[in-house]
Structure formats: C-alpha cells, structure tokens
N, C-alpha and C positions, 0 to 999 in steps of 0.2 A: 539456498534461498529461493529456489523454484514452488510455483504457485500449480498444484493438479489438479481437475474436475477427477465427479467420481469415473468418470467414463475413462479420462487419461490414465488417470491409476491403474484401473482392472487392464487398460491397452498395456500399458507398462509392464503388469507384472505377464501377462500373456508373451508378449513378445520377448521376455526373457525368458521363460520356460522355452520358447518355440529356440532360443539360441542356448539352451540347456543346462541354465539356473531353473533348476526346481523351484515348487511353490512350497517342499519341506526344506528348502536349503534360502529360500528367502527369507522363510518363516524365523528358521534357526538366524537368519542376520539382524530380523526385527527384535527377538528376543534381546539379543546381543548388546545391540545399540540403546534397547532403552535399559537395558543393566549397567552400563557404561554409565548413564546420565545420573539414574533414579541414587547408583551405589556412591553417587558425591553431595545428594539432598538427605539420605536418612544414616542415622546410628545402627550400629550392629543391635544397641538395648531395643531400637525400635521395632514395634509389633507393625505387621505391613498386612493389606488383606489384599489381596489381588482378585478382584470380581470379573470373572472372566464369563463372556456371553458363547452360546453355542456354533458362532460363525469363526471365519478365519480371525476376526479383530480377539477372538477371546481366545486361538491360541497362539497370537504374541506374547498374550498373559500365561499361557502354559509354559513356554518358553523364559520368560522372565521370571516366573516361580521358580523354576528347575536353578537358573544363574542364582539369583539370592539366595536358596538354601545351598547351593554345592559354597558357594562361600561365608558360610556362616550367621545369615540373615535370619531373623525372627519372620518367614514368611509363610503365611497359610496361600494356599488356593482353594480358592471357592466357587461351584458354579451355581448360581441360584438360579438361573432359569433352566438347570440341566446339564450334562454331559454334552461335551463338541458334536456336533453334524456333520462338521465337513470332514471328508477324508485326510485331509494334512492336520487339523488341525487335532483329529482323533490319532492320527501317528505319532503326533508328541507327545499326547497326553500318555499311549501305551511306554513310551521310551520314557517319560516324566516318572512313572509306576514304575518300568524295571531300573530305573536309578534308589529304588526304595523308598520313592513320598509317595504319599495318598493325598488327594483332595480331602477338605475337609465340610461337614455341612453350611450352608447360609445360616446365620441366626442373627433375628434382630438385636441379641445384649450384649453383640460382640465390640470390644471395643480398642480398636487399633488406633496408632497413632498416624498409621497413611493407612489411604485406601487407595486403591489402584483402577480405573473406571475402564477395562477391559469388555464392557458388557456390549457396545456396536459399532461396526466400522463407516465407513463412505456409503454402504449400498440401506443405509439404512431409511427407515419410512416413518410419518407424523402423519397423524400424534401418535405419541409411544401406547404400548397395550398397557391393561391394567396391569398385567404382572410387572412389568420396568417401570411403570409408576411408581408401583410399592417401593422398590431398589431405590431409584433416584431420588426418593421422598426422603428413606431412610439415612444415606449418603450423605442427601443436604442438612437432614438435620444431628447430625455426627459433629458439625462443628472442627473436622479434623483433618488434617491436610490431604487434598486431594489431586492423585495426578492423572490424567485422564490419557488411554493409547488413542492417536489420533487427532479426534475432537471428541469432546464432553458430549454421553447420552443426552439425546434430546434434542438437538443443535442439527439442521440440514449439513449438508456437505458443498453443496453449490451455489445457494444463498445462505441468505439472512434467517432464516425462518427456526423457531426454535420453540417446540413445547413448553406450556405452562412449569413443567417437571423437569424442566433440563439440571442434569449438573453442572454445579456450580464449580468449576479446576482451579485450582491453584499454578497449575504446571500444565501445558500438553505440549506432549512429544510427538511430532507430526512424522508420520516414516516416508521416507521415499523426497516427501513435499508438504509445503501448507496446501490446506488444504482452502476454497475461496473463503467459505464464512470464517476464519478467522480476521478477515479484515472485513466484513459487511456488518449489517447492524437489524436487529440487535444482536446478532449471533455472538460477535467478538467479546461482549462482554463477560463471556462462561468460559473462555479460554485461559484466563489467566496468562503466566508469562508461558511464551509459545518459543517452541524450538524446533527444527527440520532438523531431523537424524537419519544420515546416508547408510540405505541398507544393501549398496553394490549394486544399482543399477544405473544406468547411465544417464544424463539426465537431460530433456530432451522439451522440456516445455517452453514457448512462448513467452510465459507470462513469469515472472521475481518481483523479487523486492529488491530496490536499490538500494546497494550498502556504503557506508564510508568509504570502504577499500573500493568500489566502482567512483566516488568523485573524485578519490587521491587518482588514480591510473588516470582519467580524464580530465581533470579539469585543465587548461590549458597552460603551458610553463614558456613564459616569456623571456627573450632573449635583448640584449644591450643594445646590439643593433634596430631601432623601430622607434617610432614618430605616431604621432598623435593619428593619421591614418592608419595605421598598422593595424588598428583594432576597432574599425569599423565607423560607419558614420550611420547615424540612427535616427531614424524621423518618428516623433511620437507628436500624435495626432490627440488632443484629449483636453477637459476643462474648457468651462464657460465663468461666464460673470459668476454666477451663483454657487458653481463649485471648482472654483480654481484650486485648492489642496489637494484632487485626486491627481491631475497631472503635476502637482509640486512632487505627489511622491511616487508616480512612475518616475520622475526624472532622476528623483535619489536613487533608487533600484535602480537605474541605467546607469546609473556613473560608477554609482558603487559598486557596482558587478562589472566593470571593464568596458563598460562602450568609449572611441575614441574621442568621438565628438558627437554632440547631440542635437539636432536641433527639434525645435516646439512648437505644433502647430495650434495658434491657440488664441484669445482674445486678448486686448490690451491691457483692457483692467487685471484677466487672470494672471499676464506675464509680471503685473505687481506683485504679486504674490508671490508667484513660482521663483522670481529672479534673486532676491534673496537666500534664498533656499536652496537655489541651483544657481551662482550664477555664471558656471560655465558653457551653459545652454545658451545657443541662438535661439531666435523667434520668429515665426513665420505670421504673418494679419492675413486676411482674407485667401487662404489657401485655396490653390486649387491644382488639379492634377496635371493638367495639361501644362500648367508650368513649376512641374515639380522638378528636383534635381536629381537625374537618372542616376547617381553614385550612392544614393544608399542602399544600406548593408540589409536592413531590416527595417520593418516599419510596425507600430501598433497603435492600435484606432480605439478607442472609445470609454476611459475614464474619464465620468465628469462628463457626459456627452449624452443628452436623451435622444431616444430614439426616433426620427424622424425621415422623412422620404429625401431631404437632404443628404441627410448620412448617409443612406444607405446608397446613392445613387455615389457617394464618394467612395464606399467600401466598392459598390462593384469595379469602380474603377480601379482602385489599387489592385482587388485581386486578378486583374488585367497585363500586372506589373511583374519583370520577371526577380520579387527579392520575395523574400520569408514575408507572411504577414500572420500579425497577432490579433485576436480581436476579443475585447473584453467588456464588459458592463454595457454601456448604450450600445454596441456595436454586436451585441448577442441578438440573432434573431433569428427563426425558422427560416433558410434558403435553400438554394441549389447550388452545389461548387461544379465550377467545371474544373476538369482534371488539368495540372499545371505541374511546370517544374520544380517552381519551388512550395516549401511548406507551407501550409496553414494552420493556429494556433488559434483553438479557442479556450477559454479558460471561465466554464458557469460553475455554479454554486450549484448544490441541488436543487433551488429553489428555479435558479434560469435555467437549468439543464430540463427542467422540470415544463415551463413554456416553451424549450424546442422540443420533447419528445412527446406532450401531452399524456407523457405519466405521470402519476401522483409522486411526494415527496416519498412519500412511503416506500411507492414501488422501486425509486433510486434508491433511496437508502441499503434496500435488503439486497438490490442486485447490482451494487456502481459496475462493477467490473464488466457483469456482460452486457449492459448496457451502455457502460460507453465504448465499449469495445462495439459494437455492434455499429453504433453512431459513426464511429472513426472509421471504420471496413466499409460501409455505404456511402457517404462525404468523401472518402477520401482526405482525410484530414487526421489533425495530432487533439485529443480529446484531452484536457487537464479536467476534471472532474474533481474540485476542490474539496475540503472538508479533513478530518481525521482520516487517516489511510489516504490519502490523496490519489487518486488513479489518473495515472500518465496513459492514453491506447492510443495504438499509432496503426496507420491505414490497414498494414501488411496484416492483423490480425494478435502482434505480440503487446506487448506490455509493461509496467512499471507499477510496481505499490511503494510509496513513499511509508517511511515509520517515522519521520523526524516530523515537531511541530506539537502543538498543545494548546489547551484553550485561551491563551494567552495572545491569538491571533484571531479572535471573536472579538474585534475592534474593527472600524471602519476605515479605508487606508493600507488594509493591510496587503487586498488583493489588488490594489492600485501598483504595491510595492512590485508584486512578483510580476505582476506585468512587465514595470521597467527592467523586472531583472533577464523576463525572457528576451524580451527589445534585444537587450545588448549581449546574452548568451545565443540568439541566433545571426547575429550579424558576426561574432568571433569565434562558433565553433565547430570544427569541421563536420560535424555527426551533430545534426538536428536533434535526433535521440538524445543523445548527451547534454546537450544546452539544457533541453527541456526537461531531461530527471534531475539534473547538478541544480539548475535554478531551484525547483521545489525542494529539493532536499535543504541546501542551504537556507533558504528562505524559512522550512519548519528550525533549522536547526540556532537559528538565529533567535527564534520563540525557546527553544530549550535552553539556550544561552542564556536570556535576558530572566527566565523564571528561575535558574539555579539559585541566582545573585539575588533576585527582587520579587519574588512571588510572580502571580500569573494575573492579579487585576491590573496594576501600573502600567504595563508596556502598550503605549502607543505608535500608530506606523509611522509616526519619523523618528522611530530610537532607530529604525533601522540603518539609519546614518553614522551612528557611530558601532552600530554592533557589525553591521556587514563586514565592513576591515576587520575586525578581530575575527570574525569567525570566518571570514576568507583564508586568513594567514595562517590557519589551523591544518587546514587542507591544503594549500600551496607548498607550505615548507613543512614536512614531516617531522 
C-alpha cells in the first residue's frame, strides 16, 4: 500500500540491481505479478491484446504475454509504436521468441475482449505524440475492458495532470507501488479499480495508504480498570450565537470517538443548543487562557468561529500551551508556528488550504500530496488536506492517503464532526500519527456506512451520533 514518485521508483529499482536483483529478474517479477492478478479477471475463451510500448513498462507486457500463452490464454502481443528499446526489455522479447510466439501486427479491426495498456511507464511526458494519440483514441473507443501496467497512457505520474487522450482503465496494476496521480485529480479518474503488486523489493517509502488492518493494530483497546479521566479531558473552543450547531457537532465527534470528558468553550445562547445534543459537556462563558485549566489533554479552536484578531490572539496563546492543538474553519489562517513539543492540527478544505498557500484550487487539486506535504515539512505541523483521498502530511516529510468516505460528506457539519473526533483521538492516543489517520478513516468510513444502507443525499453530520458506535465496534472487536 506504499505511494512512489517517478524518481523513487527508478531509485528503487537501481538500488536493487546495485544489491543484485537484475532489472531482467525484476522485470520477470513484474510480468509475474500481473499474470497472477489479470489470470483471475479474464476467461481462458477471452481474446486478450497486450499493447505493449518500446520502454521498460512495455516489456512487463512482454513478460505477461509469455505467462498467458505458456498457460493457455487467447493472447496476442502487440507493439504499435515498435519493437522494445531498452536492453531488458529487448532480452525478453528475444527469450519470449525462443519460447515459440511471435508478436503480432497492430491493427485497428482488432477486436479483443481486454486490452492490456502496456504502452508508458512513470518516466513518461505530456502531451502524448500523435502516434499514442492514435492508440489511446482507438482503446477508448473499443468499449472493452481495459487493464492498464502502472497508470493509464496519458495520466502524469506525480500529479494530476493528464492528456486530453488518456486511457480510460477499468483495472491498474501498480508494480512496486501507487503511483501519486492515482489519488490526485483529475488523474484518478482513469485508473479505475487500482491495485499495488509486490514485485520483491523492499519497500521503503514515506508515504501509504491507511488500511483497516492499520486501525484494527491501533485503535486503542481499553481495559476495566479506568474512570472517566483515563481518557482524556478535552477543551473545545468553537460556536457563536449565529452558528452554535458546528460546536454541537465537534462535541458529538469528541464523545463519540472516546474523549473522557469534555468541556466547551463557547456562548450562552450556543450552549442552548449544543446542551441537548451533548449533554455531557461542561461549558466555559467568556474564556480565557490565562485562566484556563492546565489538565487538558487536547484542545481545538474554531468551528463556528469567524475569523478575527481576537481569535487569533487566543490561538497564539494556546499554541503557547504545552497539549496537541487542532485548528479548523475560523481558526485557519496564513501564520508562523514556532517549533513545540507537542502537535499541531490543521484540517482546510482545498478551498482554505487554498488562502494559506495562495494556490489556486486547481493547483491543490492535481498536487494535494506534495503540497501539503511541503506545508507540513515548513510549519512544522500535521496537514489534514480534506476532500476524496484525504491526505494526512506530517512534519518529518511521511504520509497518509485515506480511501474511506464518499460524497455523502458534501454536507455542512461534517468537518466540524472530524474535528471533534481529532479533539479526542489526540488527547487518547499514544502516536499522534494514529489519532490523526484512525479519525479520518473512520470518519470517511462512517459516510460508506450510512450510503450502503441509505443512498448518499440523506446523511447529515449529526447521523454521525448514532453511526460512530456501530462503525467503531467494527474495528474494536474483530
């Protein structure tokens, strides 16, 4: 579940040859791995066309032609831009020949039931030439199942960015690692369902995807012994007259994800509102820092909060304090962090990620990862870059891609929730890290909960009151 630039790749497979895996003995493992996958998607009846391009990505395809016909497979190889270039990947094709197949011509009235998009790997360049125009035209318009080695022709490898001609995959088989445009935009859209296939190297990146099996190992398993202290005391800072529901449902998110005890700093008229809804929350009136209470666990400042030289004179102050602090919606703004021991959480949308970095939406879109990555490494701070793929970047330079969630959390409320639920996953868990991927995970996974049952327009953010227990106890108890 490791995430490579194209640059990690080619280090990768270098540094394995340098410890004396070949690049024709990696090559033979790429082949391998996606004959494994592709021979439990197609019929022995099925006609397969493997289009394979003159670089290393096109002899994987050599490789995987050779596996499907030694087992009996309806498969042609094809090279339409040519015979292999590179030295490995023309040693397969000679070894492919003395097993007794021929490649066969490209022609456009061919017509298979998969096609195989073998035609460009990571090192590839945009916009594609006329001649892989023709290809990728012909491809998309085939109508027929397509699995692509890698990422789909046409698609960057490190962003978003992807030719008007890109193929369109049903499948891709990502070797080694995903590759970043699978999770950027609009790249992800041409991948179809995506799969990382371990071709024996070792794996060494910074950056995954956080899986179920990483919140079952983590999430935290509570013992008979422990008192409403045991699990943190939580000060959430958040709601005004006008918008007291965004701290009604940070507080649901804090409870409902395990904080011990709560309390809420916040206006009178809001605590009408919120008290109902929470009312295991204390409440604080005219807060202020100097008489705050040095025993909290974690703090988080600004749902329901505009932005004003008040606030932020209170934010300096907390982050003065030595607990976690989170800081979301009014509390998003372009500063300075000075370095501290404990975490800092921000959590924008592209749209406020977008007013601190004065890039355009666009340009977050096609690049979240190294740009919030980039943000987190400079700040000093834990980066939640919301949206589909969610990206988690933490100071040190690693990472997090969330896959849980759906549009069914394009309601208002709903980032107020995951607030509350960081509040109370960084005051309970021992690895900051953890809090902060298990919250967004669960948080998207709670969206794929409520849509299995109920479609995806219904769900609004106080279902997450009753969905957070069930989809907790999912992950708690195996």
């Amino acid at each position: 579940m490791y995430i490579y630039s194209s640059k990690e790749i080619k280090a990768a497979d270098a540094e394995a040859a340098d410890k004396g895996m070949t690049l024709f003995a990696l090559m033979e493992n790429a082949g391998a791995a996606l004959y494994r996958e592709i021979a439990q998607l197609v019929q022995k009846s099925d006609s397969i066309v493997i289009l394979s391009g003159k670089g290393n990505n096109g002899g994987d395809g050599i490789v995987l032609a050779r596996y499907l016909k030694n087992n009996g497979y309806r498969a042609s190889l094809v090279f339409p831009l040519g015979e292999p270039q590179t030295a490995v990947a023309n040693e397969h094709y000679t070894y492919f020949q003395k097993c007794g197949y021929e490649a066969e011509p490209f022609s456009e009235k061919m017509q298979p039931d998969w096609i195989v998009d073998g035609l460009l790997g990571v090192g590839s360049q945009l916009p594609l030439r006329s001649d892989l125009v023709n290809i990728t035209t012909w491809i998309n318009q085939q109508q027929k199942k397509v699995i692509a080695i890698d990422l789909p022709t046409g698609a960057a490898s490190d962003d978003g960015n992807v030719d008007e001609n890109t193929v369109e995959a049903d499948y891709t088989f990502s070797l080694h690692g995903y590759k970043p445009s699978a999770f950027l935009f609009p790249s992800s859209k041409y991948y179809g369902e995506i799969l990382s296939l371990d071709i024996g190297i070792p794996q060494n990146s910074g950056w995954r995807v956080w899986t179920e099996q990483d919140v079952r190992r983590t999430m935290p398993k509570r013992s008979g012994n422990t008192h409403k202290g045991s699990f943190g005391t939580a000060l959430l800072i958040a709601g005004c007259d006008e918008m007291p529901g965004s701290a009604a449902l940070s507080a649901i998110g804090a409870l409902r994800f395990g904080t011990g005890k709560l309390s809420i700093a916040t206006t009178k008229h809001a605590s009408t509102v919120i008290g109902p809804l929470a009312p295991e929350a204390t409440f604080q009136f005219n807060f202020s820092i100097s008489g705050m209470n040095p025993s909290y666990s974690a703090v988080a400042i600004g749902p329901g909060l505009a932005p004003d030289e008040k606030l932020e004179k209170m934010i300096e102050g907390l982050l003065q304090l030595p607990v976690p602090v989170i800081l979301d919606a009014g509390a998003l703004s372009a500063r300075k962090y000075q370095q501290r021991t404990q975490s800092i959480i921000i959590t924008p949308h592209p749209g406020e990620f977008s007013r601190l970095t004065g890039k355009t939406s666009k340009e977050i879109q096609t690049n979240r990862i190294q740009l919030a990555s980039e943000y987190a490494k400079e700040n000093g701070i834990i980066v939640i870059l919301k949206g589909k793929f969610t990206v988690t970047a933490f100071p040190d330079g690693s990472g997090f891609i969330n896959l849980t969630g759906n549009s069914a959390l394009s309601k208002g409320g709903t980032g107020d929730t995951l607030t509350g639920m960081l509040l109370a996953a960084a005051g309970t868990y021992e690895r900051i890290e953890d809090a902060a991927a298990n919250a967004v995970y669960i948080h998207g996974a709670c969206a794929d909960e409520w849509v299995e049952q109920n479609g995806d327009q219904t769900m609004a953010a106080h279902d997450f009151s009753v969905l957070l227990p069930r989809v907790c106890k999912e992950y708690v108890n195996e």
